[in-house]
C-alpha positions in Angstrom: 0.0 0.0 0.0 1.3 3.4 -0.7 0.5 6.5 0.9 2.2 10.1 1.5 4.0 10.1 5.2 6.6 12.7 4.2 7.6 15.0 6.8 5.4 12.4 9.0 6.8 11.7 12.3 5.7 8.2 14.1 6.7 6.1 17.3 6.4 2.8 16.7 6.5 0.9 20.1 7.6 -2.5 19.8 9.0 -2.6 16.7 12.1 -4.5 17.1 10.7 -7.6 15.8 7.3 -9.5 14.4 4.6 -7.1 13.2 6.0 -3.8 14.8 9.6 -4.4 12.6 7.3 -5.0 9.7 5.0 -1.8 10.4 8.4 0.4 11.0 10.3 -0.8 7.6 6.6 0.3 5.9 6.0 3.3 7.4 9.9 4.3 6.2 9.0 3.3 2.8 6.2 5.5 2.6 8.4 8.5 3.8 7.9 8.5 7.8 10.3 9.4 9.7 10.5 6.0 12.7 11.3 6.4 16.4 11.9 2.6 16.5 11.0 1.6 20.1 11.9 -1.3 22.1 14.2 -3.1 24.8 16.4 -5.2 22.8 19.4 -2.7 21.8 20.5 -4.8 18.8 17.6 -5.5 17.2 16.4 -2.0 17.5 19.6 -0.8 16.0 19.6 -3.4 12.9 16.0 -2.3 12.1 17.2 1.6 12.3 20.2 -0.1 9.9 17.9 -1.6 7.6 16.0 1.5 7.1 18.5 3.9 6.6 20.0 1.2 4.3 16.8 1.8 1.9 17.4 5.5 2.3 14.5 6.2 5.4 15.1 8.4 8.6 14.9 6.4 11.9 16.1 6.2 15.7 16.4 3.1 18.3 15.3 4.4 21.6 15.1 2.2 24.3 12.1 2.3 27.0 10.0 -0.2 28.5 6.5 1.0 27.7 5.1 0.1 31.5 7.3 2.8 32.7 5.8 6.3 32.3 9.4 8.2 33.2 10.5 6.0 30.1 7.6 6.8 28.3 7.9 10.6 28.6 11.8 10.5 27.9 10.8 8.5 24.4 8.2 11.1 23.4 10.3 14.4 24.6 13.5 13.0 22.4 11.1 12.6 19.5 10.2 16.0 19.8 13.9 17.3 20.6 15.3 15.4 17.6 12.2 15.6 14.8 10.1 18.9 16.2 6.7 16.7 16.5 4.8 13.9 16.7 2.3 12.8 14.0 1.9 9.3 14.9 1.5 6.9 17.6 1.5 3.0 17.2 0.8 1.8 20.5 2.1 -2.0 19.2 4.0 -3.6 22.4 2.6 -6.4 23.9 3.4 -9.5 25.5 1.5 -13.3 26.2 1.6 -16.1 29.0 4.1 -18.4 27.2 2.4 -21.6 25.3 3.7 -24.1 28.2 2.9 -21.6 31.0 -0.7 -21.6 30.0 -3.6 -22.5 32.6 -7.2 -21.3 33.4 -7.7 -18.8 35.6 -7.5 -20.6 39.1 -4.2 -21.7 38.0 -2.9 -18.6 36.3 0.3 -17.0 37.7 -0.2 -13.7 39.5 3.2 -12.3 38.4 2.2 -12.6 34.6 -1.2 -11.3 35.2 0.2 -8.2 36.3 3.2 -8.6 33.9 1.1 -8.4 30.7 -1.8 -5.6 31.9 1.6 -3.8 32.7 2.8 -3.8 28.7 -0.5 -4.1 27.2 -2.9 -2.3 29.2 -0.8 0.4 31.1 1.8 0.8 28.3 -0.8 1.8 25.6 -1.7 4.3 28.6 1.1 6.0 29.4 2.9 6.0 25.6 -0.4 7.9 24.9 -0.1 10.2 27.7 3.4 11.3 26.9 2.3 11.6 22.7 -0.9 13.5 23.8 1.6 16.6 25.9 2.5 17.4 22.3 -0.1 16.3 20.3 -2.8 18.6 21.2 -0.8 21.0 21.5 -0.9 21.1 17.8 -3.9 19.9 17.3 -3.3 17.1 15.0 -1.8 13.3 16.0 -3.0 9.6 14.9 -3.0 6.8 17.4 -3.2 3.8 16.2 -3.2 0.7 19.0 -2.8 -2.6 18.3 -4.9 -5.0 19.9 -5.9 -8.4 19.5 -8.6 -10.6 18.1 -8.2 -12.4 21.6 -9.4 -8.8 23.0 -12.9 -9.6 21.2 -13.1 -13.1 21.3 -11.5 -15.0 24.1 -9.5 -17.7 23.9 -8.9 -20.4 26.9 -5.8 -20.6 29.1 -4.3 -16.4 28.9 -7.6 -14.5 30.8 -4.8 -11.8 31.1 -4.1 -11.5 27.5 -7.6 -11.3 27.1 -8.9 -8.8 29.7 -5.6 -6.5 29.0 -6.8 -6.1 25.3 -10.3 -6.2 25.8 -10.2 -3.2 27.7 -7.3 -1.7 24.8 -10.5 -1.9 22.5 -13.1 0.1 25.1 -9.7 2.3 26.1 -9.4 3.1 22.3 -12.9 4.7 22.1 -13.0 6.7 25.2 -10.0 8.1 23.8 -11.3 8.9 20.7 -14.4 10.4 22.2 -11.9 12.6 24.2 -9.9 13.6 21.8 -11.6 14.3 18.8 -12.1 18.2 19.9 -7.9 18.3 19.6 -8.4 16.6 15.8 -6.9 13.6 16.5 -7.8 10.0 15.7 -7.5 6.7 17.7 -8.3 3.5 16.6 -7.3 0.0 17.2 -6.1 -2.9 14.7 -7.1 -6.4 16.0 -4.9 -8.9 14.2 -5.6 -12.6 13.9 -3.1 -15.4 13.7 0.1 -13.4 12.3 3.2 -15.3 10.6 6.3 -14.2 12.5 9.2 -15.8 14.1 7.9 -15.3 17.7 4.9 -17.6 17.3 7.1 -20.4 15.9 9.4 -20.1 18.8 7.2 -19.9 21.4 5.8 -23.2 20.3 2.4 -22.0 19.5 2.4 -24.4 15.7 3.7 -27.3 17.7 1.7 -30.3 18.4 -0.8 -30.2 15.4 -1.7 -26.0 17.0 -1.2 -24.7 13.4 -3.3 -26.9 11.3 -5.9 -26.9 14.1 -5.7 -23.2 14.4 -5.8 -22.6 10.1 -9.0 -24.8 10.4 -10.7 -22.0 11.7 -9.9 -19.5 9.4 -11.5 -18.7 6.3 -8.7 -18.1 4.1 -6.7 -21.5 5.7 -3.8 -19.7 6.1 -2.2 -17.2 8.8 -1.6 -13.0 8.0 1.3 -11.3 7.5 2.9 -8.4 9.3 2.6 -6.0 6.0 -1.5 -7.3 6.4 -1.3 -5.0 9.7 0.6 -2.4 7.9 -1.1 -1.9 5.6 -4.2 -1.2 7.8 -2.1 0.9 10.1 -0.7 2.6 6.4 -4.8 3.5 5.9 -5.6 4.5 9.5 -2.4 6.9 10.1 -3.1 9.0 6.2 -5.0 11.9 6.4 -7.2 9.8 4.0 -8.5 8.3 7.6 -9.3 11.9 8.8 -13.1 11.1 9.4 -12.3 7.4 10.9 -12.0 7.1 15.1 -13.1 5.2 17.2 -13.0 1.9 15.0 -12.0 -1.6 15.9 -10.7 -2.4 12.6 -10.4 -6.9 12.7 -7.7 -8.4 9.9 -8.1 -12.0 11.3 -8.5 -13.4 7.8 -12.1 -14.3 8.9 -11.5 -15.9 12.0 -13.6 -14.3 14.4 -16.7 -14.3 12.0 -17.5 -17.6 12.5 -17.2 -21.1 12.9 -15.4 -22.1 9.4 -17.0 -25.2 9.7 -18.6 -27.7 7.0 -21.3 -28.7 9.6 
């Protein structure tokens, strides 16, 4: 997808890997500048490389997103080193592990709190420190990126589930909110997503993937440039009357049961 980003500014949290590497390296190609955000140094670094390889502008800065000091450092350096901040991509987020996985009177306490930290708190205060500039000018595009587990749950990671369940109801209050300042929020919920992570974490082990592709339309998992190009549409100025949507790229998972019977 190709749309005009020139002279765009956007924070991409997590984008050292998986979908939010895959968001940053299209968001560069479409002339945005890319405050690459996440913990691991190196990674961050070879995706600023890879960037600046193709001829984009981009930054590693390091911050854990469940830290509001870190949060407000990230978004004042954007503004010290690029004047602004057009865009948001509230995209860090973390799961129970596969193996860890339990119901709820089993689930660890530690990783409940763990994962509302990055997913529920961090879209908070990455927001937050965007918004001190943002409507100040009037103008800014957050985009968060939730889950399909946010709308329909799946068994054995309630925290996963509550943390971006209430990213979904968090992404409309904000947009009510913050519409008066002209800016837009809205949410991306992505489905089953090819990347490395999943395959690591064991999740297509065990007969999971063909069990999992069985219940998708399509019979096959997304991509990260699937999500990008959604968050391409929602952060143009061509999405200047959308807020407040829940936009789904699940491949048809969650419409249905994909089911002969």
């Amino acid at each position: 997808m190709k749309v005009d980003l020139e002279n765009k500014v956007v924070i991409i949290t997590g984008a050292t890997a998986g979908i939010g590497r895959g968001m940053a390296l299209m968001f560069a190609k479409n002339g945005a500048t890319v405050v690459v955000n996440g913990n691991n140094e190196e990674r961050g670094n070879q995706v600023v490389g890879e960037i600046r390889a193709n001829g984009g502008k981009a930054i590693f800065f390091k911050a854990d997103v469940s830290s509001k000091e870190q949060t407000e450092k990230m978004a004042e350096k954007t503004v010290e080193e690029f004047g602004k901040i057009d865009i948001l991509i509230n995209n860090a987020g973390i799961n129970i592990d596969v193996k860890d996985r339990g119901p709820i009177h089993e689930f660890p306490d530690e990783m409940w709190r763990k994962i509302q930290s990055v997913d529920l708190d961090g879209v908070y205060y990455c927001s937050k420190a965007a918004l001190k500039y943002m409507t100040e000018r009037k103008y800014g595009k957050i985009i968060n990126i939730g889950s399909i587990v946010g709308a329909v749950p799946l068994r054995n990671q309630c925290a996963f589930a509550a943390a971006k369940a209430a990213v979904n109801n968090l992404t409309k209050a904000m947009a009510i909110e913050l519409a008066q300042f002209g800016i837009n929020v809205n949410a991306i919920l992505p489905g089953s997503i090819q990347i490395p992570r999943m395959t690591e974490a064991g999740m297509y082990n065990d007969g999971r993937f063909e069990s999992i592709m069985s219940h998708i339309p399509f019979k096959k998992p997304g991509t990260p440039e699937d999500i990008g190009n959604g968050a391409l549409y929602l952060a143009s100025d061509d999405a200047g009357y959308v807020t407040g949507n829940i936009l789904v790229i699940d491949g048809g998972w969650t419409c249905g049961f994909a089911r002969d019977w």
